[in-house]
Structure formats: C-alpha cells, structure tokens
N, C-alpha and C positions, 0 to 999 in steps of 0.2 A: 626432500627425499631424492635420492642421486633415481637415476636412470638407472641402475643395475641392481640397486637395492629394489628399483621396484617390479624388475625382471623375476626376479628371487621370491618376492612376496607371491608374483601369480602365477608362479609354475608351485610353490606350495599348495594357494587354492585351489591349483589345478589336480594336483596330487588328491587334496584330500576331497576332491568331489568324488575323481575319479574311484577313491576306497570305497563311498558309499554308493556308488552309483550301482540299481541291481544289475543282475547279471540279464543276459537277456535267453541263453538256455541251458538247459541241466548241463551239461559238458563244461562251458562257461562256470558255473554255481560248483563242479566238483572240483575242476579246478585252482576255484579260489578256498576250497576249505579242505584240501583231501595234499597229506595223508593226517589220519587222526584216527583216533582206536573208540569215539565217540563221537556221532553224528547226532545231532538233537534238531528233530524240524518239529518247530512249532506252527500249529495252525488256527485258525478261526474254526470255529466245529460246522458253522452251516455255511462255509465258504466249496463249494464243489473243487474247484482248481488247486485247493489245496491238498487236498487227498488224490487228486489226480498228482499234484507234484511229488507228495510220497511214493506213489506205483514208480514214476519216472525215473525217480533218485535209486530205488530198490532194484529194480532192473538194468538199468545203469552201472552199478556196483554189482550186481551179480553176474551181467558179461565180464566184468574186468578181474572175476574171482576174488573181487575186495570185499563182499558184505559175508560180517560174522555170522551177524542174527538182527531179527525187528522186535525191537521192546516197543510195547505200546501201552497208553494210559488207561486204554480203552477195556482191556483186560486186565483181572486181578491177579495180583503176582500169586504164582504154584499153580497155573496153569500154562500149558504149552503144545506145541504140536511137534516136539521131539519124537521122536519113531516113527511119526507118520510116513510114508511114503510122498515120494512128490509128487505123485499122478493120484493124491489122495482126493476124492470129491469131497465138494464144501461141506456136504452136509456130515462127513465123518471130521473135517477140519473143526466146523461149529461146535460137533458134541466136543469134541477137546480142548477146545477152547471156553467152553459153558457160554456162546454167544446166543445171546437172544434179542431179539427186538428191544425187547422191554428192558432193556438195563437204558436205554436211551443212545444208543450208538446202530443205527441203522445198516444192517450188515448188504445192504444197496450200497451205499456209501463207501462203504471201509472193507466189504468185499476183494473189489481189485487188487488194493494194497496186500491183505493178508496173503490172497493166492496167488500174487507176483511173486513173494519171499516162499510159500510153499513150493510152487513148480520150481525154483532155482535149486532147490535141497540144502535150507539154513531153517533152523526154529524159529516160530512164531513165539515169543514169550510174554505173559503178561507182567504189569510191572507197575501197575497201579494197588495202594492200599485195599485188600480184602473188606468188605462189606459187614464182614462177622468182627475185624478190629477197630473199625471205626469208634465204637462207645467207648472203649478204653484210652483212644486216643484224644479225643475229647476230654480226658480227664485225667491225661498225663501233663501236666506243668512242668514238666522235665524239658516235653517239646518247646519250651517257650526256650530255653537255652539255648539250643541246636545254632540261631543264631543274633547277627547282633542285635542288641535293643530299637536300632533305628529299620533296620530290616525287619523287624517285628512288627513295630508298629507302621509300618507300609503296607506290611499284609493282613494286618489289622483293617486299614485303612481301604483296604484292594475288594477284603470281603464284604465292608459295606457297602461301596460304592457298585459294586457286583450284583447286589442286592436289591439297589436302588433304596436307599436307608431303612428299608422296608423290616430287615429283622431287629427286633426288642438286644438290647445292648449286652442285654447275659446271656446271649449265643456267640458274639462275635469272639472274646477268646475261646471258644470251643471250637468252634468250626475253624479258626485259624489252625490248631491243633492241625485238625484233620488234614488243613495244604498240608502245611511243614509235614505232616507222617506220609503226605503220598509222595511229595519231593524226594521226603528221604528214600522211601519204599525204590521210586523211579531208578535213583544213584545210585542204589545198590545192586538191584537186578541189572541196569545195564553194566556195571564193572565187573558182576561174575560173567558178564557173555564176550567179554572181551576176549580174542586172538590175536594175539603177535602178526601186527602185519596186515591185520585187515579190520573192517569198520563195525561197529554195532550203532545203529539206527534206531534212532530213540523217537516216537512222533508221541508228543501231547498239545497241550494249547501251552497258546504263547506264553500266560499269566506263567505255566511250569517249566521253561525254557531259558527265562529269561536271566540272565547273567551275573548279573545284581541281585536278583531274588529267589531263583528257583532252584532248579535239577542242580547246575553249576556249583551252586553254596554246600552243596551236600557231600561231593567229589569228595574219595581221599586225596591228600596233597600228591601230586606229580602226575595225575592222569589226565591225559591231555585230551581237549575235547572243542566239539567248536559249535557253534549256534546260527544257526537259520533261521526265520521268523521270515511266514506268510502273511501279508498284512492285507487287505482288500483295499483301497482307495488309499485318501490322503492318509490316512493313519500309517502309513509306511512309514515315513518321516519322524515319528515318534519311537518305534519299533531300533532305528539305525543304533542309536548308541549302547544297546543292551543283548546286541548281536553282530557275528561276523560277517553274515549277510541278511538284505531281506530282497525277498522275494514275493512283486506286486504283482496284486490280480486286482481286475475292475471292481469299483465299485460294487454291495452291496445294495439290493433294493432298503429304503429306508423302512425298519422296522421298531417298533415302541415294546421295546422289551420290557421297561418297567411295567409296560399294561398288563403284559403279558404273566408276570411276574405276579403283580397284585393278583390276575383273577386267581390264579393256581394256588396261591395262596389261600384266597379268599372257600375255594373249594375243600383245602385239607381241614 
C-alpha cells in the first residue's frame, strides 16, 4: 500500500468517526441536523437527561423562531393546547391535553418539555394512537402491509424481545398492529403541523424514531426529516446507524425489567 493511499484511507476513518461522533451541546446537535421541517428525538422513557435534552432542543428553536409545534407520543392524537394562551398554568395545559398520571407518563417528568413549547406560543399536539382505536387496530391486517415484510418481522421480533418472550404468540401480530398504527398515527400528525421554514419536534422512544423501522417508514415521499436518538451508556453505539445523530447520557442504574414485567404480569 503506497504512503498516499494510506493517507486517504485515514482521513476517510477519520471523516467517518467524526460523522458519528455525538455532539457535545444542543447548538453543536442543531447544527448538525437543522434546517429540516421534522425533528424526531427519540428517548429512553426512565432516562431523566433525555427529557431534559427535549426542553433544551424546544427552547433552542423557539429563540431562533424555528419551532413549528411539539408532537409527542405521550399524548393521544385530537388533543392539543392550541388556543391556549402561553402564560396558561399547567393545570389548564393538563386538562387539554387529558394528562394524567395514570396514563404512565409522569407529568414531573415531561412537565418542562410541554411548558418550554407552551410559554414560547406553538401547540403542544398529541400524536400517539387513541386508546378508544387500539382494538380495531389489532385487528386490521391491512397494517401488516403498511410495510416491508422483513420490517415486519423485526417489529415482530422487537415486541417480543420487549416483552421478554413473556407474551403467548397469538398476541404478537396484534400488538405489532398497534406500533405500526401509532408510527403511522405519529407521521401523520407531525406533517399536518409542519411550516415552511421551521421545525415540528416530534419526541417518542427510540423503538419509534428509528429510521429503518419507525415514524421515518410512514413519511409521504419528499418530506424531509432527520433523527436524533438518546441512548444511555454503551448502547449508543447501536443507536448511530439508524440515526443522524445520537446523543449519550450515563449510564442507567442496572435494572431487571423482565422481573419486573413477569410480576405485572403475573398481578393482571
């Protein structure tokens, strides 16, 4: 291998670390993904610093008068805090949004996010599958089409391993159903809230973000969009190829979900 050939080889490697390499702050991270008319951060749901990075990214774009609107998973799409005023207290933000503890999204948590995007004056909009269509979706085979056969059986493969092989096998094409109906659900609320020229901020977890399999697949053709993925620890490194950036926070304490899983189970 000549001497120049292998100058060339390691400014490439050097090149492509540096594409994967995270960013190290939100300005850096807009940066690298902006301008785009969809912003998708995916997060770990008991990662705190990822919902911190949502507030960051939301306020970020609302000084620069770039954010549209925040679609979130967390919320069931035809609900929103459109009219509300931006000096509106949470507790009139919550009834509009029908947030409640008990849906399993702690509003400690996801709080800041919502009232960074209220006090800036854009809609909070939900953008996750309603509760009341889930049965039906379950039981449309139509959703198996939506996408390709080998992407099906990944998310096949995603809910059991999710599961910890824990559910009986004539649930798993139904509750696949159910991703593919909230993916699509997610891609279609954020392309109605898109504006010319500025960004709609899409937050769910990563499994719906992801490039290959999720929010992304559901786009109409031409609408440009780009993907962030929050990863906690080593699992960063898994996360790079299915995103245009990711963005690491420490480690998780180690936790035995599947235990956790069985008992809740074991209680319904």
């Amino acid at each position: 291998m000549t001497l120049r050939l292998s100058a060339v080889l390691a400014l490439v490697a050097l090149l492509a670390a540096c594409a994967h390499r995270p960013p190290a702050t939100v300005p850096a991270l807009l940066d690298r993904v902006l301008p785009t008319p969809v912003l998708m951060l995916g997060e770990q749901h008991d990662a705190a610093e990822h919902q911190a990075l949502q507030r960051d990214v939301v306020e970020a774009l609302a000084r620069r008068d770039q954010l549209a609107a925040l679609v979130m998973e967390m919320i069931e799409q035809g609900r929103s805090t459109q009219g509300l005023p931006s000096d509106a207290n949470e507790q009139r933000v919550r009834e509009a949004l029908a947030w409640t503890d008990q849906g399993g999204w702690p509003w400690s948590i996801y709080g800041p996010v919502v009232m960074a995007a209220v006090r800036s004056g854009v809609p909070v909009i939900g953008g996750n599958l309603p509760r009341a269509q889930m049965r039906n979706a379950m039981g449309d085979a139509v959703l198996d089409d939506s996408v390709s056969s080998s992407v099906l059986q990944r998310q096949r493969d995603a809910i059991r391993e999710s599961h910890c092989n824990l559910l009986p096998e004539s649930q798993i094409a139904p509750m696949t159903r159910i991703q593919l109906a909230r993916d699509k659900t997610l891609a279609q609320t954020a392309v109605q809230a898109v504006i010319p020229g500025k960004t709609v901020v899409l937050v769910a977890g990563n499994g719906h973000v992801k490039r290959d399999l999720g929010v992304p697949l559901h786009l109409p053709a031409g609408v440009d969009h780009k993907v962030v993925m929050a990863q906690a620890g080593s699992a960063a490194e898994a996360a790079a190829p299915t995103a245009d950036a990711v963005w690491t926070t420490p480690a998780l304490a180690p936790r035995d979900h599947c235990a956790e899983l069985k008992q809740q189970m074991q209680k319904r």
